[in-house]
Backbone as CSV, one residue per row, in Angstrom:
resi,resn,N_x,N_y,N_z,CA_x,CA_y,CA_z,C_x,C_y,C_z
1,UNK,82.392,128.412,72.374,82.147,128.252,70.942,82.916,129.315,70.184
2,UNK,83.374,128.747,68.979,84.614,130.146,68.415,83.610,131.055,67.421
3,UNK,83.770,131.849,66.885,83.125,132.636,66.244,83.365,132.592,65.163
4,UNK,83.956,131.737,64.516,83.361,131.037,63.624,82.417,129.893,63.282
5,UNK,81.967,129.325,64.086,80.798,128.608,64.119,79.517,129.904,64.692
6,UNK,79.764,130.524,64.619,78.262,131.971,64.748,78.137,132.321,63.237
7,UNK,77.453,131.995,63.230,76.627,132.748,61.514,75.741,133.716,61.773
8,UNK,75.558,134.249,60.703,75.039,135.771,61.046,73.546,135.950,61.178
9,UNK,73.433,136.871,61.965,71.626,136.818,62.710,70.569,137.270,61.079
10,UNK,69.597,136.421,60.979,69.332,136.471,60.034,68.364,137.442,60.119
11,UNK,67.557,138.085,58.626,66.779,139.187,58.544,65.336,138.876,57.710
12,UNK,64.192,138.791,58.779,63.484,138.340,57.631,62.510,139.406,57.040
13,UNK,61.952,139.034,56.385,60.801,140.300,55.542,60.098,140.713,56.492
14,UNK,59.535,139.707,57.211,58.138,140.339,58.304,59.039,140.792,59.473
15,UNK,58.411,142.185,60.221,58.561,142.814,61.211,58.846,142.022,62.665
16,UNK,59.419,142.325,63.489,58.918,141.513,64.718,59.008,142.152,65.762
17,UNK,57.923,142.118,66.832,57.762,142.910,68.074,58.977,142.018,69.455
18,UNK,59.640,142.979,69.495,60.433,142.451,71.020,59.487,142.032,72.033
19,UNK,58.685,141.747,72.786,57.825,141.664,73.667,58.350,141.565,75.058
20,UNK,59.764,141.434,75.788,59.749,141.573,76.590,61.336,141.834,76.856
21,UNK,61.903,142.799,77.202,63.353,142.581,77.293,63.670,144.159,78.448
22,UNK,64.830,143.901,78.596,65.266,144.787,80.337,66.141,146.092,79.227
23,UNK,65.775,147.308,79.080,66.601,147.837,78.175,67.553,148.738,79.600
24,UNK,66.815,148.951,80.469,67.447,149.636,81.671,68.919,149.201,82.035
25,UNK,68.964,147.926,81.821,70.493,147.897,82.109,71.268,147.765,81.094
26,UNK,71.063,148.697,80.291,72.240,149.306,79.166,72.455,150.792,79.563
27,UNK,73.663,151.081,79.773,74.243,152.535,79.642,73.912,153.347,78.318
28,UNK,74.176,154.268,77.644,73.152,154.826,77.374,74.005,154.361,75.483
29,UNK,75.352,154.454,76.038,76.216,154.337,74.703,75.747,152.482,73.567
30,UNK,75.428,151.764,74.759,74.991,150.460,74.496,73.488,150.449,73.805
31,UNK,72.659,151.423,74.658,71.628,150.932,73.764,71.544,152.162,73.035
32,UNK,72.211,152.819,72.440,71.921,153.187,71.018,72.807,152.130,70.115
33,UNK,73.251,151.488,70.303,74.140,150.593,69.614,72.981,149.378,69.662
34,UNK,72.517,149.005,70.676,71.446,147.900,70.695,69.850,148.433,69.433
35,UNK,69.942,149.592,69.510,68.784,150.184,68.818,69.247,149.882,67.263
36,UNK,70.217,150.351,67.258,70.482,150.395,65.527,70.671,148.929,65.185
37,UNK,71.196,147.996,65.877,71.269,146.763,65.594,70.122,145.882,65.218
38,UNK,69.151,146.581,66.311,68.061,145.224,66.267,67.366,146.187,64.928
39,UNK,67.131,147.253,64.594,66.895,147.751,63.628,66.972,147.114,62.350
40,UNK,68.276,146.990,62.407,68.967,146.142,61.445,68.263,145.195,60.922
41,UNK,67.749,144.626,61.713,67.353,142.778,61.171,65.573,142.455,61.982
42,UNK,65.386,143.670,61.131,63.801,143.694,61.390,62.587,143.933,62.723
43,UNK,63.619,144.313,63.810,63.068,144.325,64.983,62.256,145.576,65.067
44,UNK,61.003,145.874,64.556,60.267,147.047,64.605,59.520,147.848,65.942
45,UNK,59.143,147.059,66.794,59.101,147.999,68.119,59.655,147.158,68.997
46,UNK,59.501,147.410,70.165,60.410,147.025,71.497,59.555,147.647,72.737
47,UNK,59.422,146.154,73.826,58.931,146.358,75.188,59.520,146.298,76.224
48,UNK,60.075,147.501,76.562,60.938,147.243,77.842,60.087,147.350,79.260
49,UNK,60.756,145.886,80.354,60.022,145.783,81.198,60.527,146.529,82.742
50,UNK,59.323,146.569,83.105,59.413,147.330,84.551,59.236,145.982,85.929
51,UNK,60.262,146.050,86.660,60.476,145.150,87.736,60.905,145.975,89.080
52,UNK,60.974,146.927,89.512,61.220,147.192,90.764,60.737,148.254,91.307
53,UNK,60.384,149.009,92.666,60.198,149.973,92.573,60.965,151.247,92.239
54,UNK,62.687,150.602,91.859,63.864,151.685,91.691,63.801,151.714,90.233
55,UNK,63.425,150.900,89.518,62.941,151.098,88.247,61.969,151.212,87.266
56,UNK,61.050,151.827,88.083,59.806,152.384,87.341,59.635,153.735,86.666
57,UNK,60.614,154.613,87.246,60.848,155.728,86.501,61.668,155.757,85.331
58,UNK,62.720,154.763,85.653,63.678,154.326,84.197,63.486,154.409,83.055
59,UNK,62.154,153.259,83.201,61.049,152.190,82.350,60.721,153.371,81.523
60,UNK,59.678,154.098,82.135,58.705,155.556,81.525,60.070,156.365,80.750
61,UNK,60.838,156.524,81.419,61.536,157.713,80.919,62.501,157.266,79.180
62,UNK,63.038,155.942,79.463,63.135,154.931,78.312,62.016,155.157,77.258
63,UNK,60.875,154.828,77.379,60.096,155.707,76.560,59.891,156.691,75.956
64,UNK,60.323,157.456,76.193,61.155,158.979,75.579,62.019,158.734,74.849
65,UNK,63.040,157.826,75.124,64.096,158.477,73.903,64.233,157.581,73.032
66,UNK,62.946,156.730,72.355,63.060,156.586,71.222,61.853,156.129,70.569
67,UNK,61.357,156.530,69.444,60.065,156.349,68.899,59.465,154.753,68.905
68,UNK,60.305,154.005,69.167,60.180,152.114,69.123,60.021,151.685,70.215
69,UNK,60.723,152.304,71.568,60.156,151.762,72.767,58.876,151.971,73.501
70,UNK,58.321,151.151,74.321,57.085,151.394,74.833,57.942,150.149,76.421
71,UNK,56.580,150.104,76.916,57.169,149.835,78.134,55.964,149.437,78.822
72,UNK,56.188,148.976,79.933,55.473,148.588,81.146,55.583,149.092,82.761
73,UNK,54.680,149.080,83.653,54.499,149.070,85.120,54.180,147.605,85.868
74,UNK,55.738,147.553,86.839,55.110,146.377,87.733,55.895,145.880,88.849
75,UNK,55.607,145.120,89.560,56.725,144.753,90.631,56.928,143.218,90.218
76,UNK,58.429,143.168,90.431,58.606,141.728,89.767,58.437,140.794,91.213
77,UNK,57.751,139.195,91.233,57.979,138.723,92.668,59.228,138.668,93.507
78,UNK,60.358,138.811,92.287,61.516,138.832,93.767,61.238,140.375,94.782
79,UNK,60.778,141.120,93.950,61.077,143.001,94.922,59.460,142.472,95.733
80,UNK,58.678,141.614,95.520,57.378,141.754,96.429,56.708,142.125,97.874
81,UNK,58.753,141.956,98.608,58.364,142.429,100.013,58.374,144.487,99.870
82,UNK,58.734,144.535,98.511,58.937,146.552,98.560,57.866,146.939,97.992
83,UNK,56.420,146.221,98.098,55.389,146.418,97.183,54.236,147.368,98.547
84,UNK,53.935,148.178,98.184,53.100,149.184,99.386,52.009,149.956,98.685
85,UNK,51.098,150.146,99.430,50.476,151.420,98.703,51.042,152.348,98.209
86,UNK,51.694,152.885,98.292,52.633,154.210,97.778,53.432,153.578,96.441
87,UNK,53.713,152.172,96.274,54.468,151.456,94.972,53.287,151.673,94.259
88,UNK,52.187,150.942,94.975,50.852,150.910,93.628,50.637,151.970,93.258
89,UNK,50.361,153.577,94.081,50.056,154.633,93.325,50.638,154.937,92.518
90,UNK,52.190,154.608,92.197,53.268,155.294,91.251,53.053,154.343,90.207
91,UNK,52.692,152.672,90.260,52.392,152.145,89.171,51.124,152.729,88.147
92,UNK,49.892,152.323,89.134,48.706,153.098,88.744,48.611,154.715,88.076
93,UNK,49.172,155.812,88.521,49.674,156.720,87.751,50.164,156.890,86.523
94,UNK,51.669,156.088,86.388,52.418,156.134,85.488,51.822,155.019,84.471
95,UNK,50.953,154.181,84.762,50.152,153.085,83.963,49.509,153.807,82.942
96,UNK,48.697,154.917,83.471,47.806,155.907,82.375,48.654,156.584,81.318
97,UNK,49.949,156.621,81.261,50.853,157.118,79.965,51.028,156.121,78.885
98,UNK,50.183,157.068,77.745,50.243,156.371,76.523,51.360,155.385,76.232
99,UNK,52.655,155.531,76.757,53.460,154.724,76.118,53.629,153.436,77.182
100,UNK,52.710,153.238,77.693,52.661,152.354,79.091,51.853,151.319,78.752
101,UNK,52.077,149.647,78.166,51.167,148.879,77.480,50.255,147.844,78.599
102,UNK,51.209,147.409,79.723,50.799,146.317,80.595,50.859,146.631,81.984
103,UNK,50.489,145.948,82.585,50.887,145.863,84.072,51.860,144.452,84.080
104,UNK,53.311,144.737,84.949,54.233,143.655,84.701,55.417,144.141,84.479
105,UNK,56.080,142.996,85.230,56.591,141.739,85.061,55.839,141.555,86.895
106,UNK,54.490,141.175,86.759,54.152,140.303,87.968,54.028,139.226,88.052
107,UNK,53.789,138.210,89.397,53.754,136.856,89.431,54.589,135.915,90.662
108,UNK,54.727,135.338,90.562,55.474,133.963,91.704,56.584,133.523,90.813
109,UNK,58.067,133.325,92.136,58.749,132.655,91.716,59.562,132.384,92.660
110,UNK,58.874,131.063,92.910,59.462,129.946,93.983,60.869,129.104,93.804
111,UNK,61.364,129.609,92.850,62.688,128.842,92.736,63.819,129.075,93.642
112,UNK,63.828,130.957,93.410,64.843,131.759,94.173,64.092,131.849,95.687
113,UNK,62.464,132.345,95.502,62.200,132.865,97.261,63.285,133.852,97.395
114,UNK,63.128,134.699,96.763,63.639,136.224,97.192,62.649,136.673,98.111
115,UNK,61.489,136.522,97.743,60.306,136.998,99.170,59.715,136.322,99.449
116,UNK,58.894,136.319,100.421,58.452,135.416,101.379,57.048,134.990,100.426
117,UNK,56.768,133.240,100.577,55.816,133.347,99.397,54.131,133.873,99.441
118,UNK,53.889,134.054,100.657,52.541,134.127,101.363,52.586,135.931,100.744
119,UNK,53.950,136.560,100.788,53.753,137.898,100.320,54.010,138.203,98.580
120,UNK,54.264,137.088,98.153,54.240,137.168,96.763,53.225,136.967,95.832
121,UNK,52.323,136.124,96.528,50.804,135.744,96.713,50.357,136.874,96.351
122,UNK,50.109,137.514,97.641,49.164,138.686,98.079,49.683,139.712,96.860
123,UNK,51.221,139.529,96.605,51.357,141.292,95.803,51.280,140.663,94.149
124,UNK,50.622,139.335,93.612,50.463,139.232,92.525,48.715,139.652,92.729
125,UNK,48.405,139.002,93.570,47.005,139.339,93.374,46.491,140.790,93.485
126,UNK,46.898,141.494,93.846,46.766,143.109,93.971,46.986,143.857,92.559
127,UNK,48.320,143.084,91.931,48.261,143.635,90.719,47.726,143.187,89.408
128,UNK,46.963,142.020,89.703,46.356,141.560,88.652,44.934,142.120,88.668
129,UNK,44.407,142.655,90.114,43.351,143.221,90.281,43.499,145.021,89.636
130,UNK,44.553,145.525,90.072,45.114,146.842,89.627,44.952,146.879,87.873
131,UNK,45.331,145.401,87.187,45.136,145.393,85.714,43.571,145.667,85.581
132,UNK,43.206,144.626,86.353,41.767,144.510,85.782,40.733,146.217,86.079
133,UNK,41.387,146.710,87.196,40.607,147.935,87.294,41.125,148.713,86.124
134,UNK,42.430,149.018,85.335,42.815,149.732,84.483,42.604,149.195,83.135
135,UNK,41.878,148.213,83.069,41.921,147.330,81.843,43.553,147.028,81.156
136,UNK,43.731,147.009,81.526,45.076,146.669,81.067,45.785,145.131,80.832
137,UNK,46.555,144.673,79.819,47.025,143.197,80.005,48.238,143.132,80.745
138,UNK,48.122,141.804,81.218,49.473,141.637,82.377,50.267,140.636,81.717
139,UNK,51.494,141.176,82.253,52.814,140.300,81.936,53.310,139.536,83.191
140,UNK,53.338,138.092,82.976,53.538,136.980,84.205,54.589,136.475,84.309
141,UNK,55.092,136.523,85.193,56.673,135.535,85.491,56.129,134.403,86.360
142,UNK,55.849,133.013,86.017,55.690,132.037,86.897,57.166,131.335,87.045
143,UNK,57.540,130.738,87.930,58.664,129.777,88.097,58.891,128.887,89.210
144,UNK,58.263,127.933,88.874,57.788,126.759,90.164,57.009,126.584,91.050
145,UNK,56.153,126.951,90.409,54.780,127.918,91.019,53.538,127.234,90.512
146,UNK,53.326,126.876,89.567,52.272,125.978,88.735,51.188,126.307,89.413
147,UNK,50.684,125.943,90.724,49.378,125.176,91.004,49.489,126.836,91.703
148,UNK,49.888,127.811,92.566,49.506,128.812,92.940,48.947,129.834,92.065
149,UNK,49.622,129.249,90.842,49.876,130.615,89.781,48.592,130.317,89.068
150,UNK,47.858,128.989,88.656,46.935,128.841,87.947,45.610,128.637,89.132
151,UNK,45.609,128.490,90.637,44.487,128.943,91.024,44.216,130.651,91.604
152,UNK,45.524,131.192,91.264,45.114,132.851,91.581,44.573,133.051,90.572
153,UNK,45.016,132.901,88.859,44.339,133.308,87.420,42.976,132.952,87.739
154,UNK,42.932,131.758,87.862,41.141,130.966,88.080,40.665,131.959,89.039
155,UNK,40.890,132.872,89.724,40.009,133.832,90.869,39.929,134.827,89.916
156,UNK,41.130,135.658,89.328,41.617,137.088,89.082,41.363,137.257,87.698
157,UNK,41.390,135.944,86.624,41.669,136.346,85.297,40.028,136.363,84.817
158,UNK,38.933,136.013,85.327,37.852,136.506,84.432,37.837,137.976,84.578
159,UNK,38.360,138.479,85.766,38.271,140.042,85.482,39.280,140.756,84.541
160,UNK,40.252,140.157,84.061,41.239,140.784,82.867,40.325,140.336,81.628
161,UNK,39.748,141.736,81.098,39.191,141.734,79.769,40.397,141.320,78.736
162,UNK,41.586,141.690,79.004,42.755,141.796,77.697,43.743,140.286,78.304
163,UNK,43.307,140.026,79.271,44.610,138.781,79.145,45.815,138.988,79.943
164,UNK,46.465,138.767,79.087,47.703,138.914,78.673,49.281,137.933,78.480
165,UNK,50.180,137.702,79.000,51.112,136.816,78.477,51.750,136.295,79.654
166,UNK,52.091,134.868,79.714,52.949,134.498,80.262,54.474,134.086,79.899
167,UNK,55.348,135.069,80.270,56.417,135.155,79.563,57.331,134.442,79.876
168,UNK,58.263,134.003,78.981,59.470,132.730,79.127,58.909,131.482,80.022
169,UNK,58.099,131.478,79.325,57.527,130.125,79.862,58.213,128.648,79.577
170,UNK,58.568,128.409,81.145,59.057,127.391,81.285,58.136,126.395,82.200
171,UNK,57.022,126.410,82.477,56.210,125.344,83.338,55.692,124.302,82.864
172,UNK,54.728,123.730,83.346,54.419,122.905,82.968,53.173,122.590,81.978
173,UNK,52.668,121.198,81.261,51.805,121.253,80.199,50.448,121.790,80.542
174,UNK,49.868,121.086,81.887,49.000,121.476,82.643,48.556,122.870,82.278
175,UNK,49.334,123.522,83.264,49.479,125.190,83.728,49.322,125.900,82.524
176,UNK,50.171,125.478,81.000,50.275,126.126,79.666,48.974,126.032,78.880
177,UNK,48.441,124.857,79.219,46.871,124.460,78.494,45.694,124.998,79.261
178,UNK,45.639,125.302,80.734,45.008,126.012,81.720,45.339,127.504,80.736
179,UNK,45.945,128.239,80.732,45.876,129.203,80.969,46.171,129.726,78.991
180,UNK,46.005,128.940,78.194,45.400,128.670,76.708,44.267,129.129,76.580
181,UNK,43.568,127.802,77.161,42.264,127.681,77.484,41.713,129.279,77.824
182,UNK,42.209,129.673,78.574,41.557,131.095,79.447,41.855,132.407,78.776
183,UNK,42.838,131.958,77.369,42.202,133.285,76.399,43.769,133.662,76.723
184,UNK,44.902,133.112,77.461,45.943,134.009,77.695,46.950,133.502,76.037
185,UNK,48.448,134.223,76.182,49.462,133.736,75.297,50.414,133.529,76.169
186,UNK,51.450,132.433,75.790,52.364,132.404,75.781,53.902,132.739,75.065
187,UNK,54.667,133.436,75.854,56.076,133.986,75.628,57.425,133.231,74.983
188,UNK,57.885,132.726,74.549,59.543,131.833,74.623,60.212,132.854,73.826
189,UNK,61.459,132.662,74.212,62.774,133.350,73.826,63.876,132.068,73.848
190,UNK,65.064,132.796,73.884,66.355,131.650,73.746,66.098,130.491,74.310
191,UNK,65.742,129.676,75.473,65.354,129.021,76.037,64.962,127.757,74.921
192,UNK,64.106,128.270,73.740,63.691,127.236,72.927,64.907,127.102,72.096
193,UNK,66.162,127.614,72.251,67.050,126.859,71.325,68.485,126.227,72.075
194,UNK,67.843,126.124,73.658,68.767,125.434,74.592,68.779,123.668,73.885
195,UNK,69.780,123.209,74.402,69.969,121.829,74.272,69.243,120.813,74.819
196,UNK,68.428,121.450,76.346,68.421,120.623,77.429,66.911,121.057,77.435
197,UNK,65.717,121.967,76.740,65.084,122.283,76.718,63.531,121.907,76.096
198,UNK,63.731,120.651,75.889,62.955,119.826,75.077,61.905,119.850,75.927
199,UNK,61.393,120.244,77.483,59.654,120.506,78.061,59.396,121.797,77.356
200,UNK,60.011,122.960,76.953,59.797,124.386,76.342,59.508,124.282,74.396
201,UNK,60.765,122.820,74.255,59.569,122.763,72.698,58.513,121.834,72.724
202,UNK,58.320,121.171,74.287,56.817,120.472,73.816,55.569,121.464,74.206
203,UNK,55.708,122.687,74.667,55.260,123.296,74.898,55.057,124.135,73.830
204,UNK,55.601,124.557,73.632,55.494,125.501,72.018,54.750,124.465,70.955
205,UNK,55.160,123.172,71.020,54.586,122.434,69.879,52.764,122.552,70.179
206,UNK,52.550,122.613,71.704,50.445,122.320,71.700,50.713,123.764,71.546
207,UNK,51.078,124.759,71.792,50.353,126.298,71.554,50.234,126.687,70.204
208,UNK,48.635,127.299,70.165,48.339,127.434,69.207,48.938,128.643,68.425
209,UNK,49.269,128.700,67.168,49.571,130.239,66.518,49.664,131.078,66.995
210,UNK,47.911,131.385,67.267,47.660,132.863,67.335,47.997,133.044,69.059
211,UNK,48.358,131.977,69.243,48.610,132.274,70.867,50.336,132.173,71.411
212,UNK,51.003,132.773,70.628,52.512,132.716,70.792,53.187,134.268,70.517
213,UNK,53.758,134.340,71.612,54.315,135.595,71.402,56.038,135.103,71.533
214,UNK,56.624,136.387,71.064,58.396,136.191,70.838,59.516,137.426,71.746
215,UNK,60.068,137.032,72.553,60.587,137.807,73.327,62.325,137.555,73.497
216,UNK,62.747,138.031,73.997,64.414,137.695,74.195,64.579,137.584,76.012
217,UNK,64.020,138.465,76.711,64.210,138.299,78.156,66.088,138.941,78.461
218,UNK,66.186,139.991,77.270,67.537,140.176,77.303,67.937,141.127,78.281
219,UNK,68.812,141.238,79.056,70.035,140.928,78.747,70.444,139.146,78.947
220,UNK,68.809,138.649,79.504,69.191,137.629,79.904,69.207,136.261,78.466
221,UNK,69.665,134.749,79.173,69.023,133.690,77.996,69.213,133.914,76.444
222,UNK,70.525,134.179,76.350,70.872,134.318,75.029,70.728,132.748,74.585
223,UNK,70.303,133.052,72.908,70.145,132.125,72.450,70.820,130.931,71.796
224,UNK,71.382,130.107,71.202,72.407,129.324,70.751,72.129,130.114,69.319
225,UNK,72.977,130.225,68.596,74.934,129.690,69.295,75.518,130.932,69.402
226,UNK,74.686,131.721,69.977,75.448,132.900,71.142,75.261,133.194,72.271
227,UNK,75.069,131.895,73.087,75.260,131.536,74.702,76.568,132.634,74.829
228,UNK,76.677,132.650,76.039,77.873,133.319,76.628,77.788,134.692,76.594
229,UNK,77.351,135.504,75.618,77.297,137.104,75.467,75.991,137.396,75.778
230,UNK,75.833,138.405,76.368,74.484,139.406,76.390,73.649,139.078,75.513
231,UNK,72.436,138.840,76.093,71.596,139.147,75.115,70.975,140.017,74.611
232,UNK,69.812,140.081,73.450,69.687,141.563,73.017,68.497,141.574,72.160
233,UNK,67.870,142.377,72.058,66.393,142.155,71.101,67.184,141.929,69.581
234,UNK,68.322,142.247,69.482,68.483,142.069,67.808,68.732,140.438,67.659
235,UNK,68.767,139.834,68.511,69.112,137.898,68.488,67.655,137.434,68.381
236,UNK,66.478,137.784,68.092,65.246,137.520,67.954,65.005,136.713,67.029
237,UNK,65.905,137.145,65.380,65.289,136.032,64.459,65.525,134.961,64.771
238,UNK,66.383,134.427,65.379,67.064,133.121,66.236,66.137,132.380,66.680
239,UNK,65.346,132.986,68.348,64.207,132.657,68.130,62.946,132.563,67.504
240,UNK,62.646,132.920,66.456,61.419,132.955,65.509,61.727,131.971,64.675
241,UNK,63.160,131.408,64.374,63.555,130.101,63.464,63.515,129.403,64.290
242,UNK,63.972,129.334,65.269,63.233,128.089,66.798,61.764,127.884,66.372
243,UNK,61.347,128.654,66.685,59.414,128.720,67.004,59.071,127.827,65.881
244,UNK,59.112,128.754,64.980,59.047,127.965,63.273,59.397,126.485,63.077
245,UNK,60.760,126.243,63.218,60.901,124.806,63.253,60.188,123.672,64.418
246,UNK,60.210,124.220,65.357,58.994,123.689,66.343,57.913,123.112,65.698
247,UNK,57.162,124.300,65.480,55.847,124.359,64.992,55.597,123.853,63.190
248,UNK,56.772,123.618,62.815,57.071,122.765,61.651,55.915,123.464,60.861
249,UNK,56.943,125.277,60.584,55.766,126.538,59.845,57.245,127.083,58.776
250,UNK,56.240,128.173,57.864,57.154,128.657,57.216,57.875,129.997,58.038
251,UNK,58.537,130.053,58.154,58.984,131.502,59.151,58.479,132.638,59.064
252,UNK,58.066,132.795,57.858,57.605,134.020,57.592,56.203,134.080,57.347
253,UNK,55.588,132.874,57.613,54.293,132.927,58.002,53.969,132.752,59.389
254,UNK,54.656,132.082,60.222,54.990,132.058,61.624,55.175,133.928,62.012
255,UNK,56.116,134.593,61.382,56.218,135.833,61.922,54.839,136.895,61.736
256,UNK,54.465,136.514,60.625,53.264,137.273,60.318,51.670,137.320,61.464
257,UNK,51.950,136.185,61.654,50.215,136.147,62.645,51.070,136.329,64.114
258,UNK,52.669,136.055,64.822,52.999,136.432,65.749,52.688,138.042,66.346
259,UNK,53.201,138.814,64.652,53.024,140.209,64.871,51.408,140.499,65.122
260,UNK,50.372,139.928,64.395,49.533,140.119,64.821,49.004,140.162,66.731
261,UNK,49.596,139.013,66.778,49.462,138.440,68.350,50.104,139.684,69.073
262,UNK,51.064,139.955,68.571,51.544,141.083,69.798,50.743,142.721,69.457
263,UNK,51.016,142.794,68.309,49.837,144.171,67.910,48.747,143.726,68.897
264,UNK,47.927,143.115,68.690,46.471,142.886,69.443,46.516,142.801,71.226
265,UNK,47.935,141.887,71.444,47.284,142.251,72.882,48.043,143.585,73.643
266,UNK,49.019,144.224,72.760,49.388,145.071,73.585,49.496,146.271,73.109
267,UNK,48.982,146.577,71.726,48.505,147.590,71.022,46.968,147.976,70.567
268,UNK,46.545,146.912,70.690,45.077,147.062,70.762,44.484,146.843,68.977
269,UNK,45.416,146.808,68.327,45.319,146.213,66.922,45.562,144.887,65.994
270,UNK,44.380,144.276,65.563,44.285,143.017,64.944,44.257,143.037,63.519
């Protein structure tokens, strides 16, 4: 696509929370350049996620250098065979720092089988139990997983007082209304402004308001019509004019109760 058919990322009045994006793999010159950008066009805090055990110190330390990031603890299911007691203590630890909101990016994902699934099982359920002992909300990666992923919640999730999100949700209606129902939210990013993506806006179309959160998943799933480049928390209004037109809302009333949604489950303010 030439760049002239890219029009410029738009800026709206209401604030918007990044909710889930990889800031770790920016060098350091990039994301101060990523910071001032998403700045730019209303992006007021930012959640960078924790996926491995080589990047859990990253995560925390990212937290430091800048007043907007906050962050998470978790093992993502592809690293699930590097998940040990000694991973959980360093999660569990570093979980208790104020700038530490969730447990996550945990969960199943049977597409790739990077690990074996009987052990991806076992190391979601450990850390959804690890949430529930810390009270904490969890961040979920399901991906072809449906029926494992919604009878571990049915065991694990009455003990999560806070919930929490299932992010870039791409499954199915079932699984999305299951886990509605059970008090959780759901995530979309670029994905809802793919071509080919029409199960992700019938999905967005039954979720309710207050149950939608807005994420980028960047560097990954850039959004149209800036497929091809990196993605980045500053391509967000993109998706929030997705969501909006979905949900056939005004945008800026769409952004307003979103921010709520993310204040509340991962700031603790409604």
């Amino acid at each position: 696509m030439s760049n002239r058919k890219r029009r410029d990322i738009p800026r709206f009045d209401t604030p918007i929370i990044e909710t889930h994006c990889h800031l770790d793999y920016l060098d350091a010159d990039e994301l101060a350049v990523t910071l001032a950008q998403s700045a730019a066009v209303g992006i007021e805090r930012i959640i960078t996620i924790a996926v491995s055990p080589a990047n859990l110190g990253r995560v925390l330390q990212l937290t430091r250098e800048a007043a907007n990031i906050w962050g998470t603890q978790g093992i993502h299911p592809h690293e699930a065979a590097a998940y040990n007691d000694e991973v959980e203590a360093v999660v569990r630890a570093q979980a208790a720092d104020e700038r530490i909101l969730a447990i996550g990016e945990i969960g199943l994902d049977y597409h790739y089988d990077h690990a074996d699934r009987a052990v991806q099982r076992e190391v979601f359920e450990r850390q959804l139990q690890l949430a529930a002992d810390l009270d904490m909300p969890v961040v979920i990666h399901t991906r072809e997983a449906d029926e494992d992923t919604r009878d571990i919640l049915r065991a694990f999730g009455p003990g999560l007082r806070r919930k929490g999100v299932l992010h870039s949700f791409t499954s199915g209606v079932a699984l999305a209304q299951y886990c509605l129902s059970e008090g959780f939210m759901l995530g979309f990013n670029g994905i809802a402004t793919f071509n080919r993506a029409d199960n992700v806006r019938e999905v967005i179309a039954l979720t309710p308001l207050e149950q939608i959160l807005l994420e980028t998943d960047a560097p990954y799933l850039t959004p149209v019509p800036y497929r091809g480049r990196p993605n980045a928390p500053f391509y967000l209004p993109l998706v929030a004019e997705k969501v909006a037109e979905v949900k056939q809302l005004d945008v800026e009333a769409m952004l307003e109760q979103v921010y709520r949604n993310s204040m509340g489950l991962f700031f603790g303010a409604r």
